[in-house]
C-alpha positions as CSV (number, residue, x, y, z in Angstrom):
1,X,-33.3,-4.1,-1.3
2,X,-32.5,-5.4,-4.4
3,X,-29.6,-7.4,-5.3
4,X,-26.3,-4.9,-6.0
5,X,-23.8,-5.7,-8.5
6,X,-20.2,-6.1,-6.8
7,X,-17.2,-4.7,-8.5
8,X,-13.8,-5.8,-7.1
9,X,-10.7,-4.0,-7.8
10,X,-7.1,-4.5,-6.8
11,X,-4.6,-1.6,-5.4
12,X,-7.6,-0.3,-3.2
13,X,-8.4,1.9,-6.3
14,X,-11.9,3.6,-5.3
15,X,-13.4,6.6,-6.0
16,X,-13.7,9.7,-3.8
17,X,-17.2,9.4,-2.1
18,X,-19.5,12.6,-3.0
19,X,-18.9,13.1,-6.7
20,X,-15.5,11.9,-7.5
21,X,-14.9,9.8,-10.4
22,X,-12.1,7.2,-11.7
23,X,-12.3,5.9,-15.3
24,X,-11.4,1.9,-16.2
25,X,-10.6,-0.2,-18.9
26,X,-11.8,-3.3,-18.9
27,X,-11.5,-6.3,-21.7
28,X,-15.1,-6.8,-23.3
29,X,-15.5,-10.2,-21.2
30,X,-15.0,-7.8,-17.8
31,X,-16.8,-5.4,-19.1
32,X,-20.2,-6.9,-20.3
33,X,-21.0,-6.8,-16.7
34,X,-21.0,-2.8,-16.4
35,X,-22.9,-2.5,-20.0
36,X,-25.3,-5.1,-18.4
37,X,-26.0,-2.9,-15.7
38,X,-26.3,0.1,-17.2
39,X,-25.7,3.8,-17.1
40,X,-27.1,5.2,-14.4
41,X,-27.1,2.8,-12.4
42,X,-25.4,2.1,-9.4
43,X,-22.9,-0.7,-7.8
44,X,-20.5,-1.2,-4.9
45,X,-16.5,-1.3,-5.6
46,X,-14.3,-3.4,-3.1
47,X,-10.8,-3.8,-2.7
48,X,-9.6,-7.5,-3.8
49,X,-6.9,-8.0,-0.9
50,X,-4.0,-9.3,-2.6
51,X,-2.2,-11.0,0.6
52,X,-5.7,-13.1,1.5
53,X,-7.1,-13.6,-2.1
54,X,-10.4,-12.1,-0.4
55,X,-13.0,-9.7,-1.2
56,X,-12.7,-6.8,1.7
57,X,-16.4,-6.0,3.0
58,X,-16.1,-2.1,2.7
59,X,-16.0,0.0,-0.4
60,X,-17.4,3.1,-2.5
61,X,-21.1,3.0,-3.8
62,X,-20.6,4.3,-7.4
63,X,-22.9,4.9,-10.4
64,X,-22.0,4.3,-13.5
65,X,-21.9,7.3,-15.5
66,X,-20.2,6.4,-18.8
67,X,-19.4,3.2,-20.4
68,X,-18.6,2.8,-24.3
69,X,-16.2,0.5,-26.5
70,X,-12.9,2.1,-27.4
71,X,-9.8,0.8,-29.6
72,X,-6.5,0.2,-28.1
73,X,-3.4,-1.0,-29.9
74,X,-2.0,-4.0,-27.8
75,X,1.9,-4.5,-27.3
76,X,2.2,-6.7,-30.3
77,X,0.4,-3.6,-32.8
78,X,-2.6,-5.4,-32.9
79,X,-6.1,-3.5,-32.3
80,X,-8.3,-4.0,-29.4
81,X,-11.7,-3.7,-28.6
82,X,-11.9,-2.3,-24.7
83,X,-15.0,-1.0,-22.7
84,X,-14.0,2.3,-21.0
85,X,-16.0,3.2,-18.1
86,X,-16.3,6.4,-15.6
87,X,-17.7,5.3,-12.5
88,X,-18.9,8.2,-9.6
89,X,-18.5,7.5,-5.8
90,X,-21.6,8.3,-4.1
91,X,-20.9,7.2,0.4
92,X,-19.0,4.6,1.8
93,X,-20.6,0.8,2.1
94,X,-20.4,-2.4,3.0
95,X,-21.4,-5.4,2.1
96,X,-22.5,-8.3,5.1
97,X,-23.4,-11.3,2.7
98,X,-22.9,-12.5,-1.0
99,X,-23.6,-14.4,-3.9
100,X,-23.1,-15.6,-7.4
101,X,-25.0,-15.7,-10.3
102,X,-23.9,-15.7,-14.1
103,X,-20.0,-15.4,-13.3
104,X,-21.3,-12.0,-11.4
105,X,-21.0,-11.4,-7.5
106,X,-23.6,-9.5,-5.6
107,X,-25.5,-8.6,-2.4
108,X,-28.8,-8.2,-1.0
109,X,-27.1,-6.6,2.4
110,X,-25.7,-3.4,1.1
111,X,-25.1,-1.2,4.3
112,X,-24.1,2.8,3.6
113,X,-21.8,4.1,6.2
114,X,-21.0,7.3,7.5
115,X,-17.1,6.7,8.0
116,X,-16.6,10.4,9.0
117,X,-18.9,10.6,11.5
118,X,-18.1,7.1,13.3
119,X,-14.6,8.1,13.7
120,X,-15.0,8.7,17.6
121,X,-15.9,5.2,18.2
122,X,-14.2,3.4,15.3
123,X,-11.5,5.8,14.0
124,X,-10.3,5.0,10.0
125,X,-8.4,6.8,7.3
126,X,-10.0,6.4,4.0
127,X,-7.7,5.5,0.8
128,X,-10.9,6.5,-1.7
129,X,-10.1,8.9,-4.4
130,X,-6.0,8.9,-4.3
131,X,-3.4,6.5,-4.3
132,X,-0.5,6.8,-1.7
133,X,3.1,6.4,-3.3
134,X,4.9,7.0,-0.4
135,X,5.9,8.6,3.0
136,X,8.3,9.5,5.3
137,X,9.2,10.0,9.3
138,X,10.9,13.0,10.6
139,X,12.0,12.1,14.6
140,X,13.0,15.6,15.7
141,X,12.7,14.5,19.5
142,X,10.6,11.9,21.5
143,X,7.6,14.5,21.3
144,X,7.6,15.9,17.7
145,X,7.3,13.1,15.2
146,X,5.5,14.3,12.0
147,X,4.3,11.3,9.6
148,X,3.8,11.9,6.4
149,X,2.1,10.2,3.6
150,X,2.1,11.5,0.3
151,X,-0.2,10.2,-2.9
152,X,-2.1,11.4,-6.0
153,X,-5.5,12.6,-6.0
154,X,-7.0,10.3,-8.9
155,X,-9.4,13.0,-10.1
156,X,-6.6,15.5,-10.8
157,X,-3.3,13.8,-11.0
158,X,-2.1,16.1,-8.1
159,X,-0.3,15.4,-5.3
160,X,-1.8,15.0,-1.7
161,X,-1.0,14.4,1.5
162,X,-1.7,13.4,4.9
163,X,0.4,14.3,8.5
164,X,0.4,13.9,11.7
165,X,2.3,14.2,14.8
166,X,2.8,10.7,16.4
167,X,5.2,12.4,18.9
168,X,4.9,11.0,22.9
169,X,2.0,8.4,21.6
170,X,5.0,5.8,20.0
171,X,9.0,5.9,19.4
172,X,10.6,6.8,15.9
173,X,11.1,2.9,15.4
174,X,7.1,2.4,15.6
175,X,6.3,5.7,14.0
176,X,8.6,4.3,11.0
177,X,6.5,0.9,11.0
178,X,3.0,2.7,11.2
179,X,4.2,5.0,8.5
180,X,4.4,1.6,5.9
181,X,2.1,0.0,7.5
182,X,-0.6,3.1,6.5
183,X,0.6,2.9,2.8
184,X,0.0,-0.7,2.6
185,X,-3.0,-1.0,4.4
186,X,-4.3,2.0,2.1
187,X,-3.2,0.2,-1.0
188,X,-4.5,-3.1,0.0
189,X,-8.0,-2.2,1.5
190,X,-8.8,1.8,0.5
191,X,-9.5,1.7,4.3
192,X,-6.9,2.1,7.1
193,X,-8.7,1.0,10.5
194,X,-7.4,-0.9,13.3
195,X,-7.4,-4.0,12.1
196,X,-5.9,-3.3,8.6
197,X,-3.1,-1.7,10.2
198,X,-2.1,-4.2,12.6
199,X,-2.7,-6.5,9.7
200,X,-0.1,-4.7,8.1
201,X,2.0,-4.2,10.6
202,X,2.5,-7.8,10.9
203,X,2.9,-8.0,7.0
204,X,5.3,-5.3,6.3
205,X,7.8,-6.7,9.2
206,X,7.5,-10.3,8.2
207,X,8.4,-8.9,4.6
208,X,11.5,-6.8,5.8
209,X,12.7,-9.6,8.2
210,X,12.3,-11.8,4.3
211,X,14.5,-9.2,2.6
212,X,16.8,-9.3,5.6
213,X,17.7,-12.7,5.6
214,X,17.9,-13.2,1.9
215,X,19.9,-10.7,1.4
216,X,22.5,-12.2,4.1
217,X,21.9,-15.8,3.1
218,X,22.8,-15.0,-0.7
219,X,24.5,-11.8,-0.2
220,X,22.4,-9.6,-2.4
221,X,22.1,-6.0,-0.6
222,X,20.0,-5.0,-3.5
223,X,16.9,-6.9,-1.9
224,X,17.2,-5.0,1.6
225,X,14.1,-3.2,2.5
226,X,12.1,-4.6,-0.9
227,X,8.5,-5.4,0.0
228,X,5.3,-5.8,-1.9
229,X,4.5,-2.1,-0.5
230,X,7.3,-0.8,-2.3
231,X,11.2,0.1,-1.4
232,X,11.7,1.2,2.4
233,X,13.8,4.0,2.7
234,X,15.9,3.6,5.8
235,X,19.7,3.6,6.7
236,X,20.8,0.5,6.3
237,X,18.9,0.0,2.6
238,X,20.9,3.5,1.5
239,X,24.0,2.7,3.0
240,X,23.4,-0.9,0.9
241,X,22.8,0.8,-2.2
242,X,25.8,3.4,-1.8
243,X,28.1,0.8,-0.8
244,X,27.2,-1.4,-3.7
245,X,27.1,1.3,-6.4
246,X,30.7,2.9,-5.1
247,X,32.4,-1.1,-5.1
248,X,30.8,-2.1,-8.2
249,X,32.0,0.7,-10.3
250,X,35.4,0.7,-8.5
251,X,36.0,-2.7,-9.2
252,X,35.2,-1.7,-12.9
253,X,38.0,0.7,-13.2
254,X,39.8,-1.7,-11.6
255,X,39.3,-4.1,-15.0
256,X,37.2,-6.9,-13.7
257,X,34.2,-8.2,-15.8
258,X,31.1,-7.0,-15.0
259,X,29.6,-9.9,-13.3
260,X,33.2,-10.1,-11.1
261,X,32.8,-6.5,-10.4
262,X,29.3,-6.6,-9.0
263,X,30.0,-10.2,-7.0
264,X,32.8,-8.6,-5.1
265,X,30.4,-5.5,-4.7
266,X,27.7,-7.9,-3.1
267,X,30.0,-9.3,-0.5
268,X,32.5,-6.4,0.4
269,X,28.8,-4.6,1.1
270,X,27.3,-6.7,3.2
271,X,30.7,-7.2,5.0
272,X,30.4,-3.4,5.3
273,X,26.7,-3.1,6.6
274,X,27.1,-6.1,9.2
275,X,30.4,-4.1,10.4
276,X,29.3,-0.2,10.6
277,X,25.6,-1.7,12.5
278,X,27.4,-4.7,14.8
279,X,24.9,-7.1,13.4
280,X,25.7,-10.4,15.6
281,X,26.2,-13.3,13.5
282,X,23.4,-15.2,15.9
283,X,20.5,-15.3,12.9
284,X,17.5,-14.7,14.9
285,X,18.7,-11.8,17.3
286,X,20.5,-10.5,13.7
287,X,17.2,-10.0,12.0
288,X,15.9,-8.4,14.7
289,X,18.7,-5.7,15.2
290,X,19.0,-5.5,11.2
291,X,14.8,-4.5,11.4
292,X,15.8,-2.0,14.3
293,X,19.0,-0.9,14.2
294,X,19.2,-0.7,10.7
295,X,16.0,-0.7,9.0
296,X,13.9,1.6,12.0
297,X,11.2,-0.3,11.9
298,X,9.8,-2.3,15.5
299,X,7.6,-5.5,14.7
300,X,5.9,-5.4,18.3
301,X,2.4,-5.3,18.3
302,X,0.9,-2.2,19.0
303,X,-2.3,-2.2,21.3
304,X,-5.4,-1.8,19.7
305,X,-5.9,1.7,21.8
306,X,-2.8,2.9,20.9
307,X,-4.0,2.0,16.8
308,X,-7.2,4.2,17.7
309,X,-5.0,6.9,19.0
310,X,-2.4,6.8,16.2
311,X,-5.2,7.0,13.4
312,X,-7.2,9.7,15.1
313,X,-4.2,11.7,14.7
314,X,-4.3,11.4,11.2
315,X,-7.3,12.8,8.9
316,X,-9.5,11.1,7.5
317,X,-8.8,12.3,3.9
318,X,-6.0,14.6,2.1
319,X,-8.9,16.9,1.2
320,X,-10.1,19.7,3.4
């Protein structure tokens, strides 16, 4: 086949397979490329991973439908010349080997995939055509938990939304972990398989064992449950935030500048968080019962079968 023109993209930003399209601005340096290739034509779109500065194999086959020069104003009032371009999905692919020519990245081994149908033997949740925001874990007993992720289709600006019962197949603590764990590995790769979310498994609890011990080491409960996949809502990051807003603006009525006020906030809070979850002051074990006790989340590995099972559980798209 002949050589295909490789488009990377960060924020796993893809476009639905089968018709669905995403627009992009692009400076006229970036976007020489796309009026090189021409409309009409096609090219593959892959996630730029962040976390490994690497170009993940699987993405959207896209044509390029629309490209022309616009004018923006810039932050500073100064005009712009930008290349707007509307790009279509057509299937799923992947790409096996690369190269480089001209500043451009391509491949000769462009392989189409039918990610729907493989799900049987290699089960995946596909982030192409919305963009998760968020979620959330309900633990009603050991046999009913309903996961929930929640997004915007990037056609329609609507929201979307994925579920599934994860109830009897992993406890709430794991069920909260998989939960992030989806969202990032959605964000990061369009593409939640098994490997992406153990990948992010790993990440997302290295991250909140980070926020745990900076925030005791420096006593700033505002950092608690901060990762690169966004704010984790839990109780020991709500109780931080509560405690911290209730003493800071007590300790203002009580006359103390502003930076007093919220330095006293910081440590009566984290006084008050270590008390109410009988955090130990040993610093391993602490962030271990700060990511359980307080945050929900378990950083144990989940087996790769148990992975299969928890994404099977899921659909493979918000849509139908």
């Amino acid at each position: 086949m002949p050589p295909m023109l490789i488009l990377p993209v960060a924020n796993g930003v893809l476009p639905r397979p089968h018709g669905g399209t995403i627009a992009g601005m692009f400076a006229m340096e970036q976007g020489k490329m796309l009026a090189e290739l021409g409309v009409g034509r096609d090219l593959l779109i892959c996630p730029w991973v962040m976390d490994s500065q690497s170009l993940y194999p699987v993405g959207v086959l896209a044509r390029l439908v629309d490209i022309r020069q616009h004018t923006v104003i810039c932050e500073h009032g100064q005009e712009r010349a930008v290349l707007l371009a509307v790009l279509e999905g057509r299937e799923h692919a992947r790409w096996h080997s690369l190269r480089t020519a001209g500043g451009y990245v391509f491949s000769s081994s462009v392989e189409v995939l039918d990610l729907r149908g493989m799900r049987k033997e290699y089960p995946v949740i596909s982030g192409a055509g919305w963009s998760p925001a968020g979620g959330y874990t309900e633990f009603r007993d050991k046999s009913d938990i309903p996961v929930t992720i929640y997004g915007t289709d990037l056609m329609t600006g609507e929201e979307v939304r994925i579920t599934a019962n994860l109830g009897g197949l992993v406890e709430q603590e794991q069920a909260h972990t998989i939960e992030h764990a989806i969202i990032r590995a959605l964000k990061a790769y369009g593409l939640c398989s098994v490997r992406t979310l153990l990948d992010s498994i790993a990440r997302e609890t290295d991250e909140l064992k980070q926020t745990l011990e900076f925030s005791i080491k420096y006593t700033m409960p505002e950092f608690l449950g901060v990762t690169s996949s966004g704010v984790c809502g839990n109780p020991m990051t709500n109780l931080a935030h509560f405690y911290l807003a209730k003493e800071f603006v007590e300790n203002v009525r009580a006359g103390k500048s502003l930076d007093a006020s919220l330095a006293a906030a910081r440590r009566s809070t984290m006084s008050q968080l270590t008390q109410d979850l009988g955090l130990t002051m040993q610093q391993g074990l602490r962030m271990l019962q700060g990511l359980k006790k307080g945050m929900s989340h378990d950083d144990t590995p989940l087996k790769v079968e148990t992975c299969k099972k928890v994404i099977s559980r899921f659909p493979f798209e918000p849509w139908g």
